[in-house]
C-alpha positions in Angstrom: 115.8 107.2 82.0 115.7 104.6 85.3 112.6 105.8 85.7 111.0 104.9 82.4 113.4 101.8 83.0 111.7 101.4 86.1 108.1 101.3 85.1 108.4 98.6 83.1 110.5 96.3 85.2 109.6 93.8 88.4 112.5 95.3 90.3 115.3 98.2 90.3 118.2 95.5 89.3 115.9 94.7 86.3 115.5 98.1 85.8 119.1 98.6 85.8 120.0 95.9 83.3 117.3 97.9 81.0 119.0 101.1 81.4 122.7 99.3 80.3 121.0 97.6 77.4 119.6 101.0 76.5 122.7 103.0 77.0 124.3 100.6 74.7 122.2 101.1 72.0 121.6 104.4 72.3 125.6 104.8 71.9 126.4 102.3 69.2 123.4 103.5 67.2 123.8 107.6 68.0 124.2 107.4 64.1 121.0 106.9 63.8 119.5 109.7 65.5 118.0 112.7 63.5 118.9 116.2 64.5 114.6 116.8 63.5 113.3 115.7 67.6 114.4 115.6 71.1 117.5 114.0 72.1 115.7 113.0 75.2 112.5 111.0 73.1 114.8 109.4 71.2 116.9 107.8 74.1 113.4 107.1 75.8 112.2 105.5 73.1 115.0 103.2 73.0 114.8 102.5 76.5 111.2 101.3 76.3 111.8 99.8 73.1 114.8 97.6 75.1 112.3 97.0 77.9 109.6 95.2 75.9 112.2 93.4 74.2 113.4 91.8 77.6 109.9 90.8 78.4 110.0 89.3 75.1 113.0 87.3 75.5 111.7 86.3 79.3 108.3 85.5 77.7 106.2 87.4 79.3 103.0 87.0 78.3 100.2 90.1 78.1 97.1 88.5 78.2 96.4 88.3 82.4 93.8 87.6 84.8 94.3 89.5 88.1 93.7 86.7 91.1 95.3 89.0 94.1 92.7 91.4 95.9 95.3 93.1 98.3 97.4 96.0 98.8 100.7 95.5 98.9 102.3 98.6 100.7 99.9 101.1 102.8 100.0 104.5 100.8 101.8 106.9 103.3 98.8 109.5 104.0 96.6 110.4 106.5 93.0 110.0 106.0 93.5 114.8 105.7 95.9 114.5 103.0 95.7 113.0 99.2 97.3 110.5 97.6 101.1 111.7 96.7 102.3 111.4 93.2 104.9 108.2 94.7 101.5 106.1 96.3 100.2 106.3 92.7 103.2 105.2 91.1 103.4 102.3 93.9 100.2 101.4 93.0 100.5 101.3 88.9 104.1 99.2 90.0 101.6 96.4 91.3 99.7 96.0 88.5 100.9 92.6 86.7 103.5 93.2 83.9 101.2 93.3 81.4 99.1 95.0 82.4 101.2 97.8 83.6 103.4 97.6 79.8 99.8 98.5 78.4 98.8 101.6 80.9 102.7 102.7 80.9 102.9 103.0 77.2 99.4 104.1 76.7 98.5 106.5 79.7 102.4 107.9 80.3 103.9 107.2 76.9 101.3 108.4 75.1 101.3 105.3 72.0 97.6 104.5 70.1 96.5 101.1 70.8 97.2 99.9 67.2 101.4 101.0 68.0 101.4 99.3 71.2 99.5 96.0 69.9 102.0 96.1 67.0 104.5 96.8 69.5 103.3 94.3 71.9 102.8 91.6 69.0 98.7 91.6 70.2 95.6 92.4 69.1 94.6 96.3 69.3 91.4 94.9 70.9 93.4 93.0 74.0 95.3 96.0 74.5 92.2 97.9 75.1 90.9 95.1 77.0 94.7 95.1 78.6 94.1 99.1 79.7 90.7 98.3 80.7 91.5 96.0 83.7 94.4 97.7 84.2 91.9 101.2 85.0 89.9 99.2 86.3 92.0 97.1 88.8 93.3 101.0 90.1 90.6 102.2 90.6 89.2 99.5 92.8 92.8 99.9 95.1 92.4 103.7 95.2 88.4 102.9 96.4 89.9 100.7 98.8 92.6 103.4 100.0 90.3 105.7 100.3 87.9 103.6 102.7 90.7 102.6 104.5 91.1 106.8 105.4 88.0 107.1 106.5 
């Protein structure tokens, strides 16, 4: 569950507070859970549930512009090899928050647009416009990667 924690927070200690928030509410409101699906959906749920909550509370708004044009950390392959499973999820980390809420819960988590705009409190059309840029903005890095290995 740090991981989910993980993807939708700027750093691990954020990402831990998420995972305590979670844990608490996944054992105060165990009551609630239904004996019908997973054990392990239900906690993740919760946990990214808890996550857009904190962005909530911090403000965080999901309407962005992406301004930076650089790569933060060097993907570690050769220019022989592929990009490893860890450089991609390095890469999707960069995206700005809201962005990366929007390709998280759509691409990994597997919501419709209309859940995660509900979810989100925006339109169903900015979070397609959200998922857009945020395909978009990878797709120009991995480009860049890959003419980096070349």
């Amino acid at each position: 569950m740090y991981v989910v924690c993980l993807r939708y927070a700027n750093d691990s200690l954020e990402a831990e507070d998420i995972l305590q928030i979670g844990f608490v509410k996944v054992f105060t409101k165990s009551h609630l859970f239904s004996d019908h699906g997973s054990l392990e959906g239900w906690i993740r749920k919760i946990m990214v549930n808890t996550a857009i909550e904190i962005q909530r509370k911090n403000k965080i708004s999901y309407v962005e512009t992406l301004e930076s044009d650089h790569i933060q950390e060097t993907p570690s392959h050769t220019h022989s090899d592929h990009l490893h499973y860890k450089d991609l999820l390095s890469l999707v980390h960069q995206l700005p928050l809201g962005y990366r809420t929007v390709f998280n819960l759509y691409a990994i988590e597997g919501y419709a647009h209309k859940e995660i705009a509900e979810m989100l409190n925006i339109s169903e059309g900015n979070s397609k416009s959200q998922l857009s840029r945020a395909r978009q903005w990878l797709q120009t890095r991995l480009l860049k990667i890959e003419a980096l290995t070349l």
